[in-house]
Biotite code that builds the C-alpha atoms (Angstrom):
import biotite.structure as struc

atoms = struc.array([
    struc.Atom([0.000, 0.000, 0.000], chain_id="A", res_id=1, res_name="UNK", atom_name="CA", element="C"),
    struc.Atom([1.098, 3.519, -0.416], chain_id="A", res_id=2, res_name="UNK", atom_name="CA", element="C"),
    struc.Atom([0.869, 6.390, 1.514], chain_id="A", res_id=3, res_name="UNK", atom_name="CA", element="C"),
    struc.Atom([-1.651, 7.468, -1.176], chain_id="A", res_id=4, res_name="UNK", atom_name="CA", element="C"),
    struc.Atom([-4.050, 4.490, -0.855], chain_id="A", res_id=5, res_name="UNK", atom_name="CA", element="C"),
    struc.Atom([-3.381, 4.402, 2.596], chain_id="A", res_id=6, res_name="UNK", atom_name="CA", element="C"),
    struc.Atom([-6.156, 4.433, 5.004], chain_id="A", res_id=7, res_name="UNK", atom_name="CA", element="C"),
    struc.Atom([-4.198, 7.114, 7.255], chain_id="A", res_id=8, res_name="UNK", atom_name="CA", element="C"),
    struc.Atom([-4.514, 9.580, 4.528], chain_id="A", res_id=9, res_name="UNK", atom_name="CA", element="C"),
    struc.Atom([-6.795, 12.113, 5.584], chain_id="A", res_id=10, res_name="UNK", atom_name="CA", element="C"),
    struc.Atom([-7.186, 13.598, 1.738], chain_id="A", res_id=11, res_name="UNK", atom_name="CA", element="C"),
    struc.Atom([-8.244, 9.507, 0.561], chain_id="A", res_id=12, res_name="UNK", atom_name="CA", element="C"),
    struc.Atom([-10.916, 9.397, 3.997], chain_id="A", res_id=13, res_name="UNK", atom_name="CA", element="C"),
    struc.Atom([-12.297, 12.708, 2.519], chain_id="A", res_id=14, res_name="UNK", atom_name="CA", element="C"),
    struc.Atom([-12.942, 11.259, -0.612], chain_id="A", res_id=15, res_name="UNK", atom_name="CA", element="C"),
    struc.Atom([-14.571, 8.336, 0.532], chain_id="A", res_id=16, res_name="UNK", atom_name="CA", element="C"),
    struc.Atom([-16.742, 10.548, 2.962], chain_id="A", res_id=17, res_name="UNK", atom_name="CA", element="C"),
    struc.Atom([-17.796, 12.720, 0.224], chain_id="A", res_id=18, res_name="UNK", atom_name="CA", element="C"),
    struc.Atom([-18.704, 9.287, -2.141], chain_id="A", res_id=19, res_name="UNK", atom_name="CA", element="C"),
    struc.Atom([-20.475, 7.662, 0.968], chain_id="A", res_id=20, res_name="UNK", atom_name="CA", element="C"),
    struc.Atom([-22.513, 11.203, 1.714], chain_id="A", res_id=21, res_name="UNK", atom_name="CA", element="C"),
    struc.Atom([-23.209, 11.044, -2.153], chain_id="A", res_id=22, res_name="UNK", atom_name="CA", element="C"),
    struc.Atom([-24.692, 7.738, -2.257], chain_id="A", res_id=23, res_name="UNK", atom_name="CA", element="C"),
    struc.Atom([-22.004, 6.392, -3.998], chain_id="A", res_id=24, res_name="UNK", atom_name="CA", element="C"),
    struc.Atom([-20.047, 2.900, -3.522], chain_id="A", res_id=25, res_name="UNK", atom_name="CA", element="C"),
    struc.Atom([-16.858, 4.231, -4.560], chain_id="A", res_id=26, res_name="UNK", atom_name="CA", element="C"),
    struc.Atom([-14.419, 6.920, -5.436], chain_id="A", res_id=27, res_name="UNK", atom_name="CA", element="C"),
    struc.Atom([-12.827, 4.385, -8.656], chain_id="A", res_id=28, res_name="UNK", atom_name="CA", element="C"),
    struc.Atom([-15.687, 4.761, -10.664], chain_id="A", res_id=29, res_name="UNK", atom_name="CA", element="C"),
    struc.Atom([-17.238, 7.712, -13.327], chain_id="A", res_id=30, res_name="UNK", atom_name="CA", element="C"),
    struc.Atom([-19.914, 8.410, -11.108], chain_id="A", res_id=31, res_name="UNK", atom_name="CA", element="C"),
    struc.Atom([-18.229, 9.566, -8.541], chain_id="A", res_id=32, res_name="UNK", atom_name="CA", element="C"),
    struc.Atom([-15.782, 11.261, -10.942], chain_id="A", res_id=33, res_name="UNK", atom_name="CA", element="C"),
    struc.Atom([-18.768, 13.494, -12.622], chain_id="A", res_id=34, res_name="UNK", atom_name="CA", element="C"),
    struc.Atom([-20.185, 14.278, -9.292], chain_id="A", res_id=35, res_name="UNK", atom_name="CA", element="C"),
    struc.Atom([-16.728, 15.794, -8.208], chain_id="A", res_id=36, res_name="UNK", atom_name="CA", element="C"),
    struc.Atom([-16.531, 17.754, -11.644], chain_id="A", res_id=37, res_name="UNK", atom_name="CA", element="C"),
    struc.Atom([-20.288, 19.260, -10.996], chain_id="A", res_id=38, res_name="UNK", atom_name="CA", element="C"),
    struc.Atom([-18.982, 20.426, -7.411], chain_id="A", res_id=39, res_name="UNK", atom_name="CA", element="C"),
    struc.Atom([-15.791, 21.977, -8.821], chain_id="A", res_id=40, res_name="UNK", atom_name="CA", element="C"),
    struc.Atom([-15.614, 25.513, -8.462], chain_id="A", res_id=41, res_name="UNK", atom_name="CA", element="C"),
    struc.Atom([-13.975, 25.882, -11.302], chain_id="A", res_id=42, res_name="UNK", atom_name="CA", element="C"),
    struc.Atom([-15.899, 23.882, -13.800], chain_id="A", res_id=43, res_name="UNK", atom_name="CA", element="C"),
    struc.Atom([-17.136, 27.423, -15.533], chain_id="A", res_id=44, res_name="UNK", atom_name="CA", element="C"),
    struc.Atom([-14.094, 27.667, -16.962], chain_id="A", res_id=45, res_name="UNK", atom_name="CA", element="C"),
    struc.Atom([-14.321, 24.668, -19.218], chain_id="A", res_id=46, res_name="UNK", atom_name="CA", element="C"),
    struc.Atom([-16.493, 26.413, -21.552], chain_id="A", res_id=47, res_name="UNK", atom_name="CA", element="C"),
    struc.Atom([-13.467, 28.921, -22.050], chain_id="A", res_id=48, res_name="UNK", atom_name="CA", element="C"),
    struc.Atom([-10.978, 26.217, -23.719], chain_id="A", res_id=49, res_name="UNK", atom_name="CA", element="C"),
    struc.Atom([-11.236, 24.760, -27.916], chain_id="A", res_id=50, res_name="UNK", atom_name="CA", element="C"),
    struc.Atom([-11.624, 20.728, -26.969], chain_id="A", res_id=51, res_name="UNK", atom_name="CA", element="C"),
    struc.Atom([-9.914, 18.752, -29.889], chain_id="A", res_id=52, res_name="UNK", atom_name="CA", element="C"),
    struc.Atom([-12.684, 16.844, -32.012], chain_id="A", res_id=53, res_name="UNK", atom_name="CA", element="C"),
    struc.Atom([-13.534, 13.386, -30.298], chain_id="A", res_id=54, res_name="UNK", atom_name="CA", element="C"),
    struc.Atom([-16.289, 10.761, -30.815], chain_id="A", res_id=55, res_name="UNK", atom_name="CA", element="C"),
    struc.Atom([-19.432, 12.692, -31.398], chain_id="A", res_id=56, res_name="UNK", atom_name="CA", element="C"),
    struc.Atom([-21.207, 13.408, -27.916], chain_id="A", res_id=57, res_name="UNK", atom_name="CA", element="C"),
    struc.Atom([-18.113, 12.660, -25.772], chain_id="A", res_id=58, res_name="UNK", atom_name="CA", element="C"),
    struc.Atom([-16.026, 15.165, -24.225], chain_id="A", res_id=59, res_name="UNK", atom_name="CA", element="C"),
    struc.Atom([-11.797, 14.407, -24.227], chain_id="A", res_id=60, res_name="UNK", atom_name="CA", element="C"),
    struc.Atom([-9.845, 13.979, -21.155], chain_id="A", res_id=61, res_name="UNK", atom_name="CA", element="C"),
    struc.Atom([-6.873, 16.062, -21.623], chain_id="A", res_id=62, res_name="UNK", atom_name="CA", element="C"),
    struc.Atom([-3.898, 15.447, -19.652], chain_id="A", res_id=63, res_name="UNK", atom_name="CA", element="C"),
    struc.Atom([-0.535, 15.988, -21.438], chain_id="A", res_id=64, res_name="UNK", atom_name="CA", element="C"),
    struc.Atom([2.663, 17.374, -19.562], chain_id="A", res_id=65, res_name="UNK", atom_name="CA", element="C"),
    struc.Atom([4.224, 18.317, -22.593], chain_id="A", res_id=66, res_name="UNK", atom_name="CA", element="C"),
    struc.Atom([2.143, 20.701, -23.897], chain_id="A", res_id=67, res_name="UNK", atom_name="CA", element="C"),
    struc.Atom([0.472, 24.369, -23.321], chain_id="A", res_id=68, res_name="UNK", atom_name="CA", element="C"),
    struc.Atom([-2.888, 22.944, -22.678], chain_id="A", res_id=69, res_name="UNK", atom_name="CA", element="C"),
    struc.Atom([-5.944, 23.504, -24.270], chain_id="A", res_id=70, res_name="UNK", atom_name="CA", element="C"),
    struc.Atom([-6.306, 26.621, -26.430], chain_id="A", res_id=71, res_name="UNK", atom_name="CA", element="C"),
    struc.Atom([-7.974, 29.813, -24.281], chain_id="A", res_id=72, res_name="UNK", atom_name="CA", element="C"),
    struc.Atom([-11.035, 30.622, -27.188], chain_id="A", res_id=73, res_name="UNK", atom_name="CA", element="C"),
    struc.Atom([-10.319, 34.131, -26.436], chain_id="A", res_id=74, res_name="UNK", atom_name="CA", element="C"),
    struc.Atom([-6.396, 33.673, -27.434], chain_id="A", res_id=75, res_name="UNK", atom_name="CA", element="C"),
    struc.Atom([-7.306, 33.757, -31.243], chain_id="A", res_id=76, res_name="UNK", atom_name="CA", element="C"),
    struc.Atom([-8.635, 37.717, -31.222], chain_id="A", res_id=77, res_name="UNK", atom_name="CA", element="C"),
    struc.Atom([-5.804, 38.698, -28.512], chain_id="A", res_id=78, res_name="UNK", atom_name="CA", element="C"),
    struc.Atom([-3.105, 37.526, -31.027], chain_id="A", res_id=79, res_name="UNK", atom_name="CA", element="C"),
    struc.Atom([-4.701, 39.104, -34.150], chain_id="A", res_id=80, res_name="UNK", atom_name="CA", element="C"),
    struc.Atom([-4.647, 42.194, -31.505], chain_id="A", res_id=81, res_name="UNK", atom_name="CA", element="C"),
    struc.Atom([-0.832, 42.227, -31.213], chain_id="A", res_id=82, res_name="UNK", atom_name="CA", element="C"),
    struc.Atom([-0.782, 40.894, -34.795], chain_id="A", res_id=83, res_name="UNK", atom_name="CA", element="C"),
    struc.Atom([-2.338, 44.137, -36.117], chain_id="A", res_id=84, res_name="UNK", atom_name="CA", element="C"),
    struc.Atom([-0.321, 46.389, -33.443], chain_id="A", res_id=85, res_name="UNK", atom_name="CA", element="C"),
    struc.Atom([3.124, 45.043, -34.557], chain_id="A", res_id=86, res_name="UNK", atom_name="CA", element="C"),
    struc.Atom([2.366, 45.680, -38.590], chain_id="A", res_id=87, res_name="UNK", atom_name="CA", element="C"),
    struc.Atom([1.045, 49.569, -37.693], chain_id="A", res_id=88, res_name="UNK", atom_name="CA", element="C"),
    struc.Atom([3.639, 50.251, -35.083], chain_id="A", res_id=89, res_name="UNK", atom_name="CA", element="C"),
    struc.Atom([6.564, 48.127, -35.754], chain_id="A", res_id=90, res_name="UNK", atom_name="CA", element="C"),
    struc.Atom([9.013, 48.356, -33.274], chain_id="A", res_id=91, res_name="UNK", atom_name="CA", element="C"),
    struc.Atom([7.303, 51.295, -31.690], chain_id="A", res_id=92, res_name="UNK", atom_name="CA", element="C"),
    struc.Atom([4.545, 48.960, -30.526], chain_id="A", res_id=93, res_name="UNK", atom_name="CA", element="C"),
    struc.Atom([7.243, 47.647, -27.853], chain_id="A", res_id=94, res_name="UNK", atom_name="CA", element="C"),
    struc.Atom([6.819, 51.360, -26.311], chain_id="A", res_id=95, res_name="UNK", atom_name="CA", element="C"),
    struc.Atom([2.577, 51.215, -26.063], chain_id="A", res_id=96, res_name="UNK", atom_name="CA", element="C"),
    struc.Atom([0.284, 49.275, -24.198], chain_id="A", res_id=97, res_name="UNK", atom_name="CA", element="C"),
    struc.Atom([0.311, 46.721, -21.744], chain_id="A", res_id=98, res_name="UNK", atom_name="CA", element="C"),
    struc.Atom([3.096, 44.515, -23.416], chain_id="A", res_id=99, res_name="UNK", atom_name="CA", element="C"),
])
């Protein structure tokens, strides 16, 4: 066993009290893994990243060290921004705005 599947670790008993107090039989399985994803905080955010093209009706898991992550949707118009700024301004662009 190790110390992450260990019984002593208080962040594993959480997770099993929050599947028990859920109705749920265990924390290995995809129910339990969408009801953590509804009670993220931070799940309004997924809406703000391009998901590459999967199966239709399924949603990718993206985990990939190597890489920038998913695409921001806004990052397309903020680099035809400094796009535009750098062919009016040139060099002089370095000396306006925020970057």
């Amino acid at each position: 066993m190790t110390e992450f599947s260990s019984p002593a670790n208080p962040y594993l008993a959480k997770l099993h009290g929050v599947a028990a107090s859920n109705n749920l039989t265990t924390i290995n399985s995809i129910e339990f893994a969408k009801h953590m994803d509804e009670q993220d905080e931070l799940n309004q955010f997924r809406n703000e990243f391009g998901f590459p093209k999967v199966a239709e009706g399924k949603r990718p898991i993206y985990l990939c060290g190597n890489s920038l992550g998913l695409q921001p949707k806004r990052l397309r118009t903020e680099v035809i921004k400094q796009l535009d700024k750098w062919e009016k301004q040139a060099v002089e662009g370095h000396c306006t705005g925020l970057y």
